[in-house]
N, C-alpha and C positions, 0 to 999 in steps of 0.2 A: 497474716491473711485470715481472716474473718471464716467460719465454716460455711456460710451464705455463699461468701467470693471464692470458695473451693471447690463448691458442688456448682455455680453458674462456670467457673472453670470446665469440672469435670465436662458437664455435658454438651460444653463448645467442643470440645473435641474427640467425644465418643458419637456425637450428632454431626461431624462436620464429615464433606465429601473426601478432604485432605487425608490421609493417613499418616500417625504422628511419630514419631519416637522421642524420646530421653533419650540422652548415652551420657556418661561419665564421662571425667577427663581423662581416663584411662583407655576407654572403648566398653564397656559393662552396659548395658542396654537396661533401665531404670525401668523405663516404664514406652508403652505402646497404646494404641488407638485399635479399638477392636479391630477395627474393619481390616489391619492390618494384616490379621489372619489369611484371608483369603486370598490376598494378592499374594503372600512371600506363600503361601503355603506350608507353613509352619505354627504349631499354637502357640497360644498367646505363653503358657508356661513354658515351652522349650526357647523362644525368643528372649524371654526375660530371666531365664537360667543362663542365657551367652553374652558372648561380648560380639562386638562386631569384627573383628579380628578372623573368629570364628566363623559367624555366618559367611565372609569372605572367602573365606577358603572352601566351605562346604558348598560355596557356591547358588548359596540363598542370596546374598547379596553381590551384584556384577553389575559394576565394583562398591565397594562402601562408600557412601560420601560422606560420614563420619570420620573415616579413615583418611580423606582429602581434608577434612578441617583439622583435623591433629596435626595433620604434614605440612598443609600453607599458614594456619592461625589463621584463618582468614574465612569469612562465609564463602560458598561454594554451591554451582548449580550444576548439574549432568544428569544426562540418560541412563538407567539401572535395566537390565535385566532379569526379573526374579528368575527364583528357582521352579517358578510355575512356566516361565514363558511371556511373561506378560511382561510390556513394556511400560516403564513410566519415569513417569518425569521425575525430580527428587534438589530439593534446594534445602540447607543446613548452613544455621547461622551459631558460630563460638557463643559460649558465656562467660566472662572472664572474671575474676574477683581478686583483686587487688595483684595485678597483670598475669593470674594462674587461670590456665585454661581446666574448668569446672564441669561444665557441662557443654553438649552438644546439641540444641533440637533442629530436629529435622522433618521435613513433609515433604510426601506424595503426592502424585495423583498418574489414577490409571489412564493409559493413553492408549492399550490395545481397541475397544471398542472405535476410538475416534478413528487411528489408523484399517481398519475394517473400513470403514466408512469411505475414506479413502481410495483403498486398495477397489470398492464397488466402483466408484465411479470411475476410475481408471480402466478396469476392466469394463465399463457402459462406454466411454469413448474408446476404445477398441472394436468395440461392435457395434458400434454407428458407422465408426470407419470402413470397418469389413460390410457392410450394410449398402453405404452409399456406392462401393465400387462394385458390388453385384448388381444393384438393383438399378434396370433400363426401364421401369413402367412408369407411366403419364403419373405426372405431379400430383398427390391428393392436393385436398381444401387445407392439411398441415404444414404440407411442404409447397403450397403458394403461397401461404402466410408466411412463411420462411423468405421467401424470395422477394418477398414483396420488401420483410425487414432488411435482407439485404441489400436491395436496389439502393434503399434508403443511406445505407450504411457505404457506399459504391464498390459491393463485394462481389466478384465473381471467381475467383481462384479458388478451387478443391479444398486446398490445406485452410484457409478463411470460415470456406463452408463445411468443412467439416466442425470446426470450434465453436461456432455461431450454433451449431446441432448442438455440441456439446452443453452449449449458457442455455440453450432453449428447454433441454430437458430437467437441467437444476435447476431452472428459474424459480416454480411453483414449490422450493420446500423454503426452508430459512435459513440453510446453510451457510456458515462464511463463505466467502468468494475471493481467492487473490489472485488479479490481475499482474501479470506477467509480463515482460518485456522490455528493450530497448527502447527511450526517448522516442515522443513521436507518432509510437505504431499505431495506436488507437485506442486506450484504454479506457479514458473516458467515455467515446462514443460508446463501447460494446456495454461498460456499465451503464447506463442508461438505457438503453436495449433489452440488458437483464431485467433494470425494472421494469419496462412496458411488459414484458414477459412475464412477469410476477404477480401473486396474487395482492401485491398492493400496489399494484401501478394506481391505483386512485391517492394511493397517499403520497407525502413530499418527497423528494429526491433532492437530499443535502449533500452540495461538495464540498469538499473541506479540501486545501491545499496544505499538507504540514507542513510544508516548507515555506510557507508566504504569509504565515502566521509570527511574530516575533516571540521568540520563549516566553516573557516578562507578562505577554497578555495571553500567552494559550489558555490557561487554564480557566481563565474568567469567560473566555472563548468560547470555549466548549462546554463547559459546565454548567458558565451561567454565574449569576451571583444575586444576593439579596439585595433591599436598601442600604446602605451607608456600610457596606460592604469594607469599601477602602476608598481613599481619596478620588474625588471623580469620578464615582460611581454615578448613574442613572438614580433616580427619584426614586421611581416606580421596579428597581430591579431591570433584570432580566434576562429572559430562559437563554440557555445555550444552546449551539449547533445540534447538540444532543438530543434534547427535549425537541426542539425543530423536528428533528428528521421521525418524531413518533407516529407509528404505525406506515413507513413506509423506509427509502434506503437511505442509510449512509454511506457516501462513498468516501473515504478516506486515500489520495493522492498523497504518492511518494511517504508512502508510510515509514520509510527506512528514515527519515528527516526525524521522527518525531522523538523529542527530549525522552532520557530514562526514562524521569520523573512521571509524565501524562504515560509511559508506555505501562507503568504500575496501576494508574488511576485508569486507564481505558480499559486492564486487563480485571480490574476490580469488575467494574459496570459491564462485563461479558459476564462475569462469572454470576453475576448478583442480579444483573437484569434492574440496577437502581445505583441514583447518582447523589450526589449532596452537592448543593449547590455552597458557593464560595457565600459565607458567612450565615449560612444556614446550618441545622443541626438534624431537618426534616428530612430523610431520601425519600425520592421521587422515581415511582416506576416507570421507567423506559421500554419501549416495543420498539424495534427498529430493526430492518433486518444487512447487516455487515457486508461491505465491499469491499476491499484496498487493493493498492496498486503500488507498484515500485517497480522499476528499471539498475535496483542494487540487488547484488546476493545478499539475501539477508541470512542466509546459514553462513555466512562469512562473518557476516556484524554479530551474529553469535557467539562463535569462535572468537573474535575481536573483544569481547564485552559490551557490543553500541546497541545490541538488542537483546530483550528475553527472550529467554528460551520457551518458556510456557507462553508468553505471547505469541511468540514465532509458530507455534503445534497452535495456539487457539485461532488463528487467522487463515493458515496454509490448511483448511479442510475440503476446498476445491480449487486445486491450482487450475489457471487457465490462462495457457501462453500463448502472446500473439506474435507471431514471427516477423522481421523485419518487414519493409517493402524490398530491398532488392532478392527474397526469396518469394516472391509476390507478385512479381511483375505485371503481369494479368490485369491487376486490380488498376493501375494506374491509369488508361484511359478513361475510366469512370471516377475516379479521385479528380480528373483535371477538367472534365468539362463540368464538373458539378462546382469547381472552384471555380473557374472561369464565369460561372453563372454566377456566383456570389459576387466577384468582382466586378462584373457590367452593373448588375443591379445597385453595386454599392457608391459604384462613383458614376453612374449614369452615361455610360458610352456604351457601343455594342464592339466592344475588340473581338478579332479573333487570332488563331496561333499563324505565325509562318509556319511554313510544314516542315523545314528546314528542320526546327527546336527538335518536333518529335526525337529526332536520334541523339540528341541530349535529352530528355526526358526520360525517355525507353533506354537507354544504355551507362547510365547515371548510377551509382552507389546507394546515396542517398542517405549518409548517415545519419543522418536527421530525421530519417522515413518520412509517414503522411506529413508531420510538422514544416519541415526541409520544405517539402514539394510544394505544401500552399505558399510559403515565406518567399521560396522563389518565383514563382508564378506572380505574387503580387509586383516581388520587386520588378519583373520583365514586364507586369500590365503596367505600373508609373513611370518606368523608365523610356520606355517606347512612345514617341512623340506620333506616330501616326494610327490608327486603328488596324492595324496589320502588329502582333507582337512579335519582336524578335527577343531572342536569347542577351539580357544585360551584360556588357562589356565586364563591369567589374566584379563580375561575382560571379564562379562557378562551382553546381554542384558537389561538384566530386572533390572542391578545397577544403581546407581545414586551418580554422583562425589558429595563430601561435599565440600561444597565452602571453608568451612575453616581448610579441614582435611592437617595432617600435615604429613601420612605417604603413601610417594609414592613411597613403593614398586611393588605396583599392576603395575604403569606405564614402568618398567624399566628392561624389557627380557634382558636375560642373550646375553653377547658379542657372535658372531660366531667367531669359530677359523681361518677364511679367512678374518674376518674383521678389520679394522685398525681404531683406535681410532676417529677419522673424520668421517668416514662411521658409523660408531656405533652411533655416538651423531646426525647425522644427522637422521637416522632412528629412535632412538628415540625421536628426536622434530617431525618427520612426524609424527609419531602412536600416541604421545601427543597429534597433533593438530587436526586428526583424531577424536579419541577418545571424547577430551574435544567440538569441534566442531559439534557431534551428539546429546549432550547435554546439553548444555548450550544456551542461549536464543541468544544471539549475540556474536558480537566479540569483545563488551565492556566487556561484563560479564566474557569472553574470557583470557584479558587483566588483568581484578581484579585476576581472579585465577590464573595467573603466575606470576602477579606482574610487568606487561611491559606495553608500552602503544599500544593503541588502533593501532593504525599507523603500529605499530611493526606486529600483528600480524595479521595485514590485508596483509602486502607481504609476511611475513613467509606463508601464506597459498596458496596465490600465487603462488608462489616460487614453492608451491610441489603438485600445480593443485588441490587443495582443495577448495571445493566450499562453500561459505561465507553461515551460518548458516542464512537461510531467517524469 
C-alpha cells in the first residue's frame, strides 16, 4: 500500500461517524478510531495497551464482539453496552490468512441519542393520552382538522384517535416512521395521512410493496439504472422508486419481505442521504422522508438472521401500532357504509344491507381486519342477486382457508343463466383472490395455495383492482 492509500485510509476512519477497532487473532486491540474514546470511555493509550479479553472483564466492553468472532470464526453483529452507559450497535468481521484467524475489525455506532429520541416520543404519546381523557372542552380549529382526517379515514374509536394524535404530531419532523400491525388494519391509509400532515405533502408519496417486487429486478427497481445497463434496459435509463419519492415520502410495505442484499443497499442511502444507480459510477442526492410497515416481528427476523440489526434501530425511530378491528369495533360502521358507497358507485346499483348481517359484521373476529371486511362486503354486494344484501352462503368471516385442504366447493357459486363460460371463470378467480387475499399473510403464501407462482398472482390481482395483502 502506497503512503497516499495510507493516509486516504487513515482519515476514512478517523473522519468516519463509525467507531473502529483492530484486534489480533489473539484479542490485542492494534489500533482504534479516535472517536472511540468517548463512547468506551477509556483513552485511546489504555485501549491500545489491552486486549479485549480485558476490556470484557473490566466491563468497558458488554460483551466483546471480538471475543464472539474468535468463538464462531465467523462475522458477528450485537448490542454492546459501554462502560459509559451508552448503548450501541457493533458488527465485526474475521481476517483470515491462509485459514488462520489474523485479525478482527470491527465497528460501531452510537445508538443512545437515537434511543432518547424514542424514549421522547413515547413519553409525547403518553401525554396525549393522559390529555385526551382529561380534556371535555369544544374542539379547537387543530382538533377539527383532526376529525375531519379522521372522518376521512372512518375513525371513531379512542385507541384509533389517540395514534392518529400521535402520526399528527411527528408528521412535520423527518423522522423514520414504522408502521405496525396485523394484515389489513390500515397501514397504508394512515401513511398517507402522515404525508398530507407533513411538511411535504406537496411532494410525491411513493409506495413500494417488497414483497410484489421479484428479487432479480429489485434492485434496478429502486435504484434505477443507466443506459445499457444490462440486457433490456431502457434507451434513455431510468430513475428508481427512490429518486421518484424526492422531496416527499416513501413508503415501504412489508418491509420484513425485503432481500439481505437491498436491506445493506437501503441501509447505505439512510446513512449517506445518496444512491448510485445500477451501471453508474455517479451518487445522486436523495431527500425523501421514510415510512415502512410490516405485520412480522422483525426483532425476531433479527434474532433469526433475515434482518439487520442496524437496519432494524435505523427504521423502528417512531414505532406506530395500529390495533386490530376486532379491538376496534366502533370503527366498523363507518368502515362499511363508506365501503358500501364505493361499491354502489362502482358497479352502478344503489344496494343496501339486510339488517339481519349487522350481527355478523358487529360480532365477527375479522382476522383479516379492514382488508377481511371490504373483501367480504364485496363478495355479499355480487353475490346477492336483489338490491337488499344478504350475508354470502359460502363464505364466513370468522373461517380460516386450510392451506392444505383439498375441497373447494366453498369457493365455487353456482353459474348465472346470463353468464358465459369466460365471465363465470373470471368471477370466480376474482372472488378466489378476494377471499384467499383477506386471509393469507402475502402473496407468496397466496401463490403456495394455488399452486402458481408469486409473479402470477401479483397481476391477476391487479388485473381486478385487488389490493396486495400488506
Amino acid at each position: 500500500m502506497s503512503d497516499i492509500d495510507r493516509h486516504v485510509l487513515q482519515t476514512i476512519v478517523e473522519t468516519a461517524n463509525d467507531h473502529f477497532f483492530i484486534v489480533g487473532g489473539d484479542g490485542r486491540v492494534l489500533d482504534i478510531s479516535p472517536g472511540a474514546e468517548a463512547v468506551y470511555g477509556v483513552s485511546r493509550e489504555v485501549l491500545l495497551a489491552s486486549s479485549v479479553q480485558q476490556l470484557q472483564q473490566a466491563g468497558i466492553l458488554k460483551p466483546s464482539i471480538s471475543l464472539e468472532v474468535m468463538r464462531t470464526q465467523r462475522p458477528v453483529q450485537l448490542m454492546q453496552v459501554t462502560g459509559t452507559g451508552r448503548r450501541v450497535i457493533a458488527e465485526a468481521y474475521p481476517v483470515f490468512v491462509q485459514g488462520k484467524l489474523e485479525r478482527i475489525i470491527s465497528r460501531s455506532r452510537d445508538l443512545t441519542d437515537l434511543q432518547f429520541l424514542q424514549d421522547e416520543y413515547a413519553l409525547l404519546q403518553k401525554r396525549f393520552s393522559e390529555h385526551l381523557k382529561r380534556s371535555q372542552a369544544a374542539p379547537n380549529a387543530d382538533e377539527q382538522a383532526l376529525d375531519d382526517a379522521l372522518d376521512s379515514l372512518q375513525v371513531r374509536s379512542q385507541v384509533m384517535r389517540e395514534t392518529a394524535l400521535l402520526l399528527k404530531r411527528v408528521a412535520p419532523s423527518d423522522a423514520n416512521v414504522m408502521m405496525l400491525g396485523e394484515s389489513g388494519v390500515g397501514k397504508t391509509a394512515f401513511a398517507k395521512q402522515l404525508h398530507r400532515w407533513s411538511q411535504r405533502r406537496n411532494g410525491p408519496f411513493i409506495e413500494v410493496n417488497c414483497a410484489a417486487i421479484p428479487e432479480n429486478l429489485f434492485e434496478s427497481e429502486m435504484f434505477g439504472y443507466q443506459p445499457g445497463a444490462f440486457s433490456g434496459a431502457a434507451r434513455q435509463g431510468k430513475a428508481g422508486l427512490l429518486e421518484q419519492a424526492e422531496g416527499g415520502t416513501l413508503f415501504l410495505d412489508e418491509i420484513g419481505e425485503l432481500p439481505l442484499l437491498m436491506q445493506t443497499k437501503l441501509l447505505k442511502v439512510i446513512q449517506d442521504g445518496s444512491l448510485t444507480r445500477l451501471g453508474d459510477t455517479r451518487p445522486r442526492r436523495v431527500d425523501f422522508r421514510l415510512v415502512v410497515a410490516t405485520n412480522q416481528d422483525l426483532a425476531k427476523q433479527v434474532e433469526a438472521g433475515l434482518f439487520r440489526l442496524d437496519l432494524y434501530y435505523r427504521l423502528n425511530v417512531i414505532p406506530i401500532t395500529l390495533p386490530p378491528l376486532r379491538d376496534r369495533r366502533e370503527d366498523i360502521p363507518d368502515l362499511v357504509e363508506a365501503c358500501l358507497k364505493q361499491l354502489n358507485q362502482r358497479y352502478g346499483r344503489q344496494k343496501i344491507l339486510d339488517t339481519r348481517v349487522w350481527s355478523t359484521l358487529m360480532g365477527s373476529e375479522w382476522p383479516g381486519n379492514v382488508r377481511e371486511l371490504e373483501n367480504w362486503l364485496e363478495r355479499a354486494w355480487l353475490s346477492s342477486p336483489t338490491d337488499q344484501i344478504e350475508a354470502p352462503n359460502s363464505y364466513h368471516p370468522t373461517e380460516q382457508p386450510q392451506a392444505n385442504a383439498t375441497d373447494t366447493s366453498a369457493l365455487a357459486p353456482p353459474i348465472e343463466s346470463h353468464e358465459t363460460l369466460k365471465e363465470y371463470l373470471t368471477r370466480l378467480e376474482r372472488e378466489t383472490l378476494l377471499q384467499l387475499s383477506a386471509t393469507l399473510p402475502s402473496t407468496y403464501a397466496i401463490a403456495d395455495r394455488l399452486g402458481i407462482s408469486q409473479s402470477s398472482v401479483v397481476r391477476r390481482m391487479q388485473r381486478y383492482g385487488i389490493k396486495i395483502n400488506k
